[in-house]
C-alpha positions as CSV (number, residue, x, y, z in Angstrom):
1,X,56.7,116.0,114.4
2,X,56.6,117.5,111.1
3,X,60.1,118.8,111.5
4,X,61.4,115.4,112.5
5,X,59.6,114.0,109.2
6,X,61.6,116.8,107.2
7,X,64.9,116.7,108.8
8,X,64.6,112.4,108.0
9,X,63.5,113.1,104.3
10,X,66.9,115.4,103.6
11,X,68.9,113.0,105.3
12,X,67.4,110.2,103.0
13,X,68.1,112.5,100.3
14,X,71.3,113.2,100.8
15,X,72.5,109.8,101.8
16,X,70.7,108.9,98.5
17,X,72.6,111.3,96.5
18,X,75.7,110.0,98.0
19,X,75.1,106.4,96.9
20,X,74.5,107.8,93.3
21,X,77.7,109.8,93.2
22,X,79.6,107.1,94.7
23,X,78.2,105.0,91.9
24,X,78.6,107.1,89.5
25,X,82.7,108.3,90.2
26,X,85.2,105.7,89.1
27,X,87.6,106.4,92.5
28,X,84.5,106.3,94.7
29,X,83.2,103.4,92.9
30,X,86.2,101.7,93.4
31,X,85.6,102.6,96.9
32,X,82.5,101.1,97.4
33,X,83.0,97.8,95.9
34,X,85.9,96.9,97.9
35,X,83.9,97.6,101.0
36,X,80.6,95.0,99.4
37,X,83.8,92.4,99.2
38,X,84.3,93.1,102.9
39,X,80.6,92.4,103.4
40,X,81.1,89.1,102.6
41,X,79.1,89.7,99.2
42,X,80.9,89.0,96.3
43,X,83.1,85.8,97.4
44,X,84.8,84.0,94.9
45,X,83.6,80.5,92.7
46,X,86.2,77.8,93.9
47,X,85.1,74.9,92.1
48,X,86.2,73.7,88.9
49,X,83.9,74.5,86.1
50,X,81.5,71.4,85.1
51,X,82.3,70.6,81.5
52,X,81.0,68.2,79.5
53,X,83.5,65.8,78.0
54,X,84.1,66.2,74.6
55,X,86.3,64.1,71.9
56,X,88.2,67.3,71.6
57,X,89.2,67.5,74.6
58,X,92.9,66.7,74.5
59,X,93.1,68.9,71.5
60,X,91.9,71.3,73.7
61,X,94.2,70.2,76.8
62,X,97.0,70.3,74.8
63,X,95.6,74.2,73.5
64,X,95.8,75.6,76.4
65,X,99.6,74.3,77.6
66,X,100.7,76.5,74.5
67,X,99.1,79.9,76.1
68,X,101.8,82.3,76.2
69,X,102.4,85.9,77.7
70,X,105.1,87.8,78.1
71,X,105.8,89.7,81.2
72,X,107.3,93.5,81.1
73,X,110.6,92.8,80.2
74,X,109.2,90.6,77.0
75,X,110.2,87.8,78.4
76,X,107.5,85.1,77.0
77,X,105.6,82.6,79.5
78,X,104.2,79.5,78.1
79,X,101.6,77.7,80.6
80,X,103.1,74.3,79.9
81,X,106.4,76.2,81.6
82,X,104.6,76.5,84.8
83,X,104.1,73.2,85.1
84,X,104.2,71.5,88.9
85,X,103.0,75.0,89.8
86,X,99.3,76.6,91.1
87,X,99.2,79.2,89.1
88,X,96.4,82.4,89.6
89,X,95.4,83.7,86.6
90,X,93.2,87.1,86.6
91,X,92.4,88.7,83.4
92,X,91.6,92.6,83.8
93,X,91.6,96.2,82.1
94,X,92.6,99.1,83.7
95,X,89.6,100.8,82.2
96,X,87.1,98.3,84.6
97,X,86.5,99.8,88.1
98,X,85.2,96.1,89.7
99,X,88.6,94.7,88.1
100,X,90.4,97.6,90.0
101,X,88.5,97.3,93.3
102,X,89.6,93.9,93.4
103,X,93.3,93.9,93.1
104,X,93.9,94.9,96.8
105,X,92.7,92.0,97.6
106,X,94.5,90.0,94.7
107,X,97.9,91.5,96.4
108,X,96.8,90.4,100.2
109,X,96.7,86.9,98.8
110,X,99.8,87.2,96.8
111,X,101.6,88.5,99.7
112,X,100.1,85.0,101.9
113,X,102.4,82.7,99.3
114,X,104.8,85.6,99.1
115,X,108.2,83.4,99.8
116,X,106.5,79.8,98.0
117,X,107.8,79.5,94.9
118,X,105.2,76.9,94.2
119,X,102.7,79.4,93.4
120,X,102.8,81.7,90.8
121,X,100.6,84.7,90.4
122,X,99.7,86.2,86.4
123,X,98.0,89.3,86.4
124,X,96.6,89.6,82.6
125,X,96.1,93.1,81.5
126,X,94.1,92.1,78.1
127,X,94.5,95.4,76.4
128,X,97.9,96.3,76.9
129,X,98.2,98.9,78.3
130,X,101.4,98.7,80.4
131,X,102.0,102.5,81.2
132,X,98.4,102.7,82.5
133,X,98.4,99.5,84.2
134,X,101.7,99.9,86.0
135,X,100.6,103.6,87.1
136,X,97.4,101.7,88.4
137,X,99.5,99.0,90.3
138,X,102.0,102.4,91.7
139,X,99.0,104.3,92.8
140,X,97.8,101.3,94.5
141,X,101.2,100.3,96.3
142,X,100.9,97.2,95.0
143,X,103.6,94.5,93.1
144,X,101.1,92.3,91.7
145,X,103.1,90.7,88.1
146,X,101.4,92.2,85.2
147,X,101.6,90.2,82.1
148,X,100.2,90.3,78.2
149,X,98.5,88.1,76.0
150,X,100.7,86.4,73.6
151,X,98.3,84.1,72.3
152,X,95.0,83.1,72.0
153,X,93.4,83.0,75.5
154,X,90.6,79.8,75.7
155,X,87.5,80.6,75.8
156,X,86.9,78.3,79.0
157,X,89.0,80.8,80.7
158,X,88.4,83.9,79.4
159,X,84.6,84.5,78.4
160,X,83.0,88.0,77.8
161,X,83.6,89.1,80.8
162,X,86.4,91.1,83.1
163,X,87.6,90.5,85.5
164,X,87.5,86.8,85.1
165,X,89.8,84.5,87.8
166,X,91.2,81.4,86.7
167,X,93.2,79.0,88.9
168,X,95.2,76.8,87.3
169,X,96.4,73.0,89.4
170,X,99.8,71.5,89.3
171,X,99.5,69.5,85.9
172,X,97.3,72.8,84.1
173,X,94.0,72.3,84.8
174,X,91.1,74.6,85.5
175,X,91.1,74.3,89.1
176,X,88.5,76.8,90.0
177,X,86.8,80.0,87.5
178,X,85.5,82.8,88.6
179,X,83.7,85.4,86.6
180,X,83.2,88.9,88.5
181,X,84.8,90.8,91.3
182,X,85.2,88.8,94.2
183,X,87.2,89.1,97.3
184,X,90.3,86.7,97.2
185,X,92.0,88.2,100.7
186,X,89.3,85.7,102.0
187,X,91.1,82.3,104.1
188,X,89.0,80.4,102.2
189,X,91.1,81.4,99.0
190,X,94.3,80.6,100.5
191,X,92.9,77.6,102.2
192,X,92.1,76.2,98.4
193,X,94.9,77.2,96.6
194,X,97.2,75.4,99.9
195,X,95.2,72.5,98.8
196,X,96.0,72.2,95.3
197,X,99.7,72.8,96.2
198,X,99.8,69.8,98.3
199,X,98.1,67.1,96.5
């Protein structure tokens, strides 16, 4: 019996251990939090963000149709371009393992809507670090559009915190935001942003 006891205490030590190390190592880490988003346990926020309304609010409306970014050939990306379009914002570093853990499943949902045009995916690398990120994205396998802040981003999109989803409807508005790693593979992700592409 006191074997048994032994032999169960080094196992639970080891496994232990494991859970440390794998918390610990960025790639590992990585590792880990895409299989808790297969678990079902970080699942994105799809409902618009309750605001208060505010006299400033078409000041601010109007704000946030002047956000620009430019993509990797410089060409520049105004939000009020977009318009008639869902458009998937998701503002990351590459130096943020829960941001990178993420992106597999950011692709798996960008290759859903792959042939719509009505749909238009912006991956926001905030630093801009385009040689790291694009070596990120190669590594990965992954042709998720990588673009740069040109602007000021809101601060009802972007808060203190990355990775940070936004989802934009048709006419600009914050359809759904999501602060945190979540799993956006999930049907109820494609499910909401078919939705907004209908109405």
């Amino acid at each position: 019996m006191t074997n048994k006891k032994r032999t169960w205490k080094i196992v639970g030590n080891i496994v232990f251990v494991l859970l440390i190390a794998a918390m610990i190592i960025p790639t590992s880490r990585s590792w880990f939090q895409q299989g808790l988003m297969k678990l079902g346990l970080f699942q994105p926020d799809l409902e618009a963000p309750q605001d208060t309304v505010t006299p400033d609010d078409a000041a601010s409306a109007s704000t946030t149709q002047q956000v620009t970014f430019t993509d990797d050939a410089g060409k520049v990306v105004k939000i009020s371009d977009l318009a008639g379009k869902v458009v998937f914002l998701n503002f990351w570093a590459t130096w943020c393992p829960p941001c990178k853990a993420e992106m597999p499943s950011i692709q798996a949902l960008k290759d859903k809507f792959k042939d719509d045009d009505r749909v238009v995916f912006m991956l926001v690398e905030i630093d801009g670090e385009a040689e790291k990120a694009h070596e990120f994205m190669k590594q990965g396998k992954m042709d998720l559009p990588i673009y740069y802040p040109e602007s000021e981003i809101p601060s009802n999109w972007l808060g203190q915190s990355i990775p940070t989803t936004v989802i934009l409807d048709k006419e600009g508005n914050v359809a759904a935001h999501h602060e945190g790693m979540a799993d956006y593979s999930r049907k109820q992700v494609f499910d909401f942003i078919t939705t907004l592409i209908n109405k």
